[in-house]
N, CA, C and O atoms as a GROMACS GRO file, in nm:
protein
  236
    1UNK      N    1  -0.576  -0.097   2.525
    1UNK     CA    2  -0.501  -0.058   2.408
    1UNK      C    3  -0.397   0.044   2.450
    1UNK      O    4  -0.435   0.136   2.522
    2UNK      N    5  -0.254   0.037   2.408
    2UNK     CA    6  -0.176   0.082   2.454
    2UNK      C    7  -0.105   0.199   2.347
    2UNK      O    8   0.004   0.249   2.372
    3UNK      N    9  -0.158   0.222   2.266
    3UNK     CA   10  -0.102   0.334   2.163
    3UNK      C   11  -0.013   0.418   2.203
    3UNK      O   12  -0.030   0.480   2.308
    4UNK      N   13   0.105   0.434   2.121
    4UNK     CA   14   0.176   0.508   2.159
    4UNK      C   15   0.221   0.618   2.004
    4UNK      O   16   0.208   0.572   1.891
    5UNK      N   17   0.259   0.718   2.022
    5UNK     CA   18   0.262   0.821   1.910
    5UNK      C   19   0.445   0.794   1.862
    5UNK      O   20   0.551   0.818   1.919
    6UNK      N   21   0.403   0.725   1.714
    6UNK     CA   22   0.605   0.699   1.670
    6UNK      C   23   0.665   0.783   1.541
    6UNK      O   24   0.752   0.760   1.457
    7UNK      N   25   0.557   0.910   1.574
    7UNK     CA   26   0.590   1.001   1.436
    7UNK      C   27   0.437   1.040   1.403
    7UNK      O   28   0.325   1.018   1.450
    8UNK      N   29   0.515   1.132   1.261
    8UNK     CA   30   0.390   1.258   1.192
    8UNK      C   31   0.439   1.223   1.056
    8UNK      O   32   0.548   1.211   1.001
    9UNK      N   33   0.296   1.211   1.022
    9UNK     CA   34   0.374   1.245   0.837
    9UNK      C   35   0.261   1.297   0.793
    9UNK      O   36   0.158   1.276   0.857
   10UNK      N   37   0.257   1.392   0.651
   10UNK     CA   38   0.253   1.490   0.561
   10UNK      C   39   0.131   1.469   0.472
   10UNK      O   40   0.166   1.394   0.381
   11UNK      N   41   0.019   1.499   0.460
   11UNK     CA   42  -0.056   1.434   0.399
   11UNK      C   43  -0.005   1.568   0.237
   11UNK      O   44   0.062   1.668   0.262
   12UNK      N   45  -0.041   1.545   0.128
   12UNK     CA   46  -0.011   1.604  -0.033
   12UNK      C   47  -0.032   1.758  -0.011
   12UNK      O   48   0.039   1.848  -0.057
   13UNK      N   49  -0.159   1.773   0.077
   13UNK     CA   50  -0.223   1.896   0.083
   13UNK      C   51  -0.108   1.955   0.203
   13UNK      O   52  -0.134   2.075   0.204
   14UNK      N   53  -0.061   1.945   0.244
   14UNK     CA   54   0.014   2.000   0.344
   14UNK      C   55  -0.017   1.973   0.523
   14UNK      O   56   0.063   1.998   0.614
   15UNK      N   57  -0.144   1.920   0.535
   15UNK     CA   58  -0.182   1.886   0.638
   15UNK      C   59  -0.044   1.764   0.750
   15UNK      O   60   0.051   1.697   0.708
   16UNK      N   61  -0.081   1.778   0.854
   16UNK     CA   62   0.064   1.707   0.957
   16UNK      C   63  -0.019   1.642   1.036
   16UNK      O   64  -0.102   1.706   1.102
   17UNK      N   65  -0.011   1.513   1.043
   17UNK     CA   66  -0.105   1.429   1.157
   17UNK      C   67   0.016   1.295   1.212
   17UNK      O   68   0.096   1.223   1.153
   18UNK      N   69  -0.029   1.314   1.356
   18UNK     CA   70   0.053   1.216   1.436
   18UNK      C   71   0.012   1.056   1.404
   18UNK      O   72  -0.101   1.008   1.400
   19UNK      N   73   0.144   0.989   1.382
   19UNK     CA   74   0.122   0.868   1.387
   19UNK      C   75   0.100   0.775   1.534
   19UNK      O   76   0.180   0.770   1.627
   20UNK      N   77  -0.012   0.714   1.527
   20UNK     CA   78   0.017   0.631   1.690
   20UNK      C   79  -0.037   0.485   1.653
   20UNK      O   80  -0.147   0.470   1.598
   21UNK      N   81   0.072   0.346   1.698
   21UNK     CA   82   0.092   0.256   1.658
   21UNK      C   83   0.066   0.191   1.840
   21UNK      O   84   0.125   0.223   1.943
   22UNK      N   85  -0.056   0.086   1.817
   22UNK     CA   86  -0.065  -0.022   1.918
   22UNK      C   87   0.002  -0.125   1.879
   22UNK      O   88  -0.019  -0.204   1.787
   23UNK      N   89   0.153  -0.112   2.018
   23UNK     CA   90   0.271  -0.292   1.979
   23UNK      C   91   0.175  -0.437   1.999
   23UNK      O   92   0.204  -0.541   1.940
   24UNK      N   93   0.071  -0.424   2.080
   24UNK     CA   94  -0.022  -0.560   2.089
   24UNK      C   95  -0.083  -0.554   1.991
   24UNK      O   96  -0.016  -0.619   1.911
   25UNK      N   97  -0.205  -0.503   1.921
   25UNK     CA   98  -0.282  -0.548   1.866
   25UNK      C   99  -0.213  -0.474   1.756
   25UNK      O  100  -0.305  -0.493   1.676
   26UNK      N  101  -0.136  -0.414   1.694
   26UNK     CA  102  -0.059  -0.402   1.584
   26UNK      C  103  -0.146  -0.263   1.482
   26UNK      O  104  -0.110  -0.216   1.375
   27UNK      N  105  -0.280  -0.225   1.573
   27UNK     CA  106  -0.303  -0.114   1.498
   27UNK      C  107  -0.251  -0.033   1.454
   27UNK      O  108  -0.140  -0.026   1.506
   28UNK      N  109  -0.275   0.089   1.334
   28UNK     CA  110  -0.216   0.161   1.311
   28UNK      C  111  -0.298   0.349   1.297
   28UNK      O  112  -0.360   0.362   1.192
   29UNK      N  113  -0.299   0.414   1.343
   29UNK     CA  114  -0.401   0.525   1.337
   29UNK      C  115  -0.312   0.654   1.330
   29UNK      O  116  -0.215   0.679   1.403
   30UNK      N  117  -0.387   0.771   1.177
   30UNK     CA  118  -0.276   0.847   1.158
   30UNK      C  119  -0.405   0.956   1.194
   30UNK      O  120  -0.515   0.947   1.140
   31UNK      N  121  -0.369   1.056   1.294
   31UNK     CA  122  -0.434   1.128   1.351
   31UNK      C  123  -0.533   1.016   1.440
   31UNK      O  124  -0.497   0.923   1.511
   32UNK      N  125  -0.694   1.070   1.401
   32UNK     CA  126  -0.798   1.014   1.438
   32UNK      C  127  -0.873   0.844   1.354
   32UNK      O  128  -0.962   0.764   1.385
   33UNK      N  129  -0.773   0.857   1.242
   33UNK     CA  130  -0.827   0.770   1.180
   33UNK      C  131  -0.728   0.612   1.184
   33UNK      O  132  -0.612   0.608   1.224
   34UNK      N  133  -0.809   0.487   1.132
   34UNK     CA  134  -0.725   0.398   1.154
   34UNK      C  135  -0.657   0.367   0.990
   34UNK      O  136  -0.705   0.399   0.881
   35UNK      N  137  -0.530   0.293   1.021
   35UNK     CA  138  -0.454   0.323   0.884
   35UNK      C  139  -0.414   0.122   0.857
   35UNK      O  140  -0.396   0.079   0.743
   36UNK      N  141  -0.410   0.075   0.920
   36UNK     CA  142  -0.444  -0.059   0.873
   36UNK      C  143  -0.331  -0.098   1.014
   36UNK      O  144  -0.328  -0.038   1.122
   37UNK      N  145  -0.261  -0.194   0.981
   37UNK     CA  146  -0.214  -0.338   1.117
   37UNK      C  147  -0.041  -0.297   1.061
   37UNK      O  148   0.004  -0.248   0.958
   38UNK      N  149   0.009  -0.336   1.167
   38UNK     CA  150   0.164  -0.400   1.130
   38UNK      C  151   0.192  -0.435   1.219
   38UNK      O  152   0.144  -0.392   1.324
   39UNK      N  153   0.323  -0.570   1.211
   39UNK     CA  154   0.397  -0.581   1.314
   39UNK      C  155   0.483  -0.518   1.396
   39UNK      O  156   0.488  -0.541   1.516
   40UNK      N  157   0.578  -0.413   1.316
   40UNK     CA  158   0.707  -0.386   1.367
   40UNK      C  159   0.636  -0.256   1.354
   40UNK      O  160   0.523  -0.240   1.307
   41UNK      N  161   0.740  -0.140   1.413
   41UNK     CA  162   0.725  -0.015   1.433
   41UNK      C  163   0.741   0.083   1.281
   41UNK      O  164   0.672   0.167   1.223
   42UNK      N  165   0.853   0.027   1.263
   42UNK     CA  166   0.924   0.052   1.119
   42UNK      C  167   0.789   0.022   0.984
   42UNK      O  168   0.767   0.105   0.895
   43UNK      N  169   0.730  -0.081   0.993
   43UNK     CA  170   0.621  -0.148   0.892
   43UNK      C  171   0.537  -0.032   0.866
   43UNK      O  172   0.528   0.032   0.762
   44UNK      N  173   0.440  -0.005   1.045
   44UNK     CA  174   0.381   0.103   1.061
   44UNK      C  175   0.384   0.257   1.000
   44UNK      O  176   0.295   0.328   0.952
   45UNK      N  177   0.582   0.288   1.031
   45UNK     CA  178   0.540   0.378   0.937
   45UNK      C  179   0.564   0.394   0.827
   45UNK      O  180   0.544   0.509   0.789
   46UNK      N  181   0.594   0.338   0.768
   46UNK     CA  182   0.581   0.280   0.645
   46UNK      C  183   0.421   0.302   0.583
   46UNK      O  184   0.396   0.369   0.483
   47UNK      N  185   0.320   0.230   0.668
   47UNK     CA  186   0.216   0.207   0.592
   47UNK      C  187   0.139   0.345   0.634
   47UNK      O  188   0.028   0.367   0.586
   48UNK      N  189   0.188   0.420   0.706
   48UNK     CA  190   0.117   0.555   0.792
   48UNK      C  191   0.151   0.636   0.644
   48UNK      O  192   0.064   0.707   0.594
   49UNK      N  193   0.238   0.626   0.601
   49UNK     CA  194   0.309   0.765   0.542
   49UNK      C  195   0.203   0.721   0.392
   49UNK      O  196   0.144   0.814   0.337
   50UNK      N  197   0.189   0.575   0.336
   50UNK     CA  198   0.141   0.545   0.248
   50UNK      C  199   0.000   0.610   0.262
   50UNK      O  200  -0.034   0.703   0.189
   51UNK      N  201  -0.098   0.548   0.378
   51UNK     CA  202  -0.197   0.589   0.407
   51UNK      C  203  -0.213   0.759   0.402
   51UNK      O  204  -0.297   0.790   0.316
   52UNK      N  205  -0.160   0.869   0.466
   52UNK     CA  206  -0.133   0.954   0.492
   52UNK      C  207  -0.139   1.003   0.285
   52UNK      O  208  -0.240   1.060   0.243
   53UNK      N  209  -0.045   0.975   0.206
   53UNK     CA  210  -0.028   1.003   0.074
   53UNK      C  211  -0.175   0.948  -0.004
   53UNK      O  212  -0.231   1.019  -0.087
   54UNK      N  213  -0.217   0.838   0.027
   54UNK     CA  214  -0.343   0.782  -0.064
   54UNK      C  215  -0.508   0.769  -0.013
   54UNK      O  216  -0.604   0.753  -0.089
   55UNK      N  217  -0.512   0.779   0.111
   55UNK     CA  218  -0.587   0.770   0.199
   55UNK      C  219  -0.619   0.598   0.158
   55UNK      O  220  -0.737   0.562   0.159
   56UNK      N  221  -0.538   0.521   0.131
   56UNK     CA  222  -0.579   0.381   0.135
   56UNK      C  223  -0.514   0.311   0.227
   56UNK      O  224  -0.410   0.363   0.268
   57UNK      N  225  -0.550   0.194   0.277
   57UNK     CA  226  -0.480   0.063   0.337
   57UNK      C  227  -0.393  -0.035   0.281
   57UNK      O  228  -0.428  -0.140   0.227
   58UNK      N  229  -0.362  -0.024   0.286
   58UNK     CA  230  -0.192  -0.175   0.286
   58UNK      C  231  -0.283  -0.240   0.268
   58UNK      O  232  -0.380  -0.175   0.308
   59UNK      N  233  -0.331  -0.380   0.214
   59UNK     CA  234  -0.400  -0.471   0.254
   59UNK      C  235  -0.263  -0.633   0.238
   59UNK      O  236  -0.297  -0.746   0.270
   0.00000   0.00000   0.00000
């Protein structure tokens, strides 16, 4: 697994956690936790920042 870190975003409470997005298997994990799949980089954070705001998954 090749994770690489493509940003931080903001959770409501003020908390800051790194985004890191695997380009193969399309994971998505904001800090320690996993935040659901995407293809593109852009999708990711997209769904990081969502995750990050709701603590839910894209499905």
């Amino acid at each position: 697994m090749a994770q690489e870190k493509i940003g931080e975003v903001q959770t409501p409470s003020g908390s800051t956690y790194y985004i890191f997005w695997d380009q193969t298997s399309g994971d998505i994990h904001v800090g320690s936790e996993y935040a659901g799949n995407a293809l593109s980089q852009s999708e990711a954070m997209r769904q990081a920042n969502y995750y990050a705001t709701t603590t839910q998954i894209i499905k």
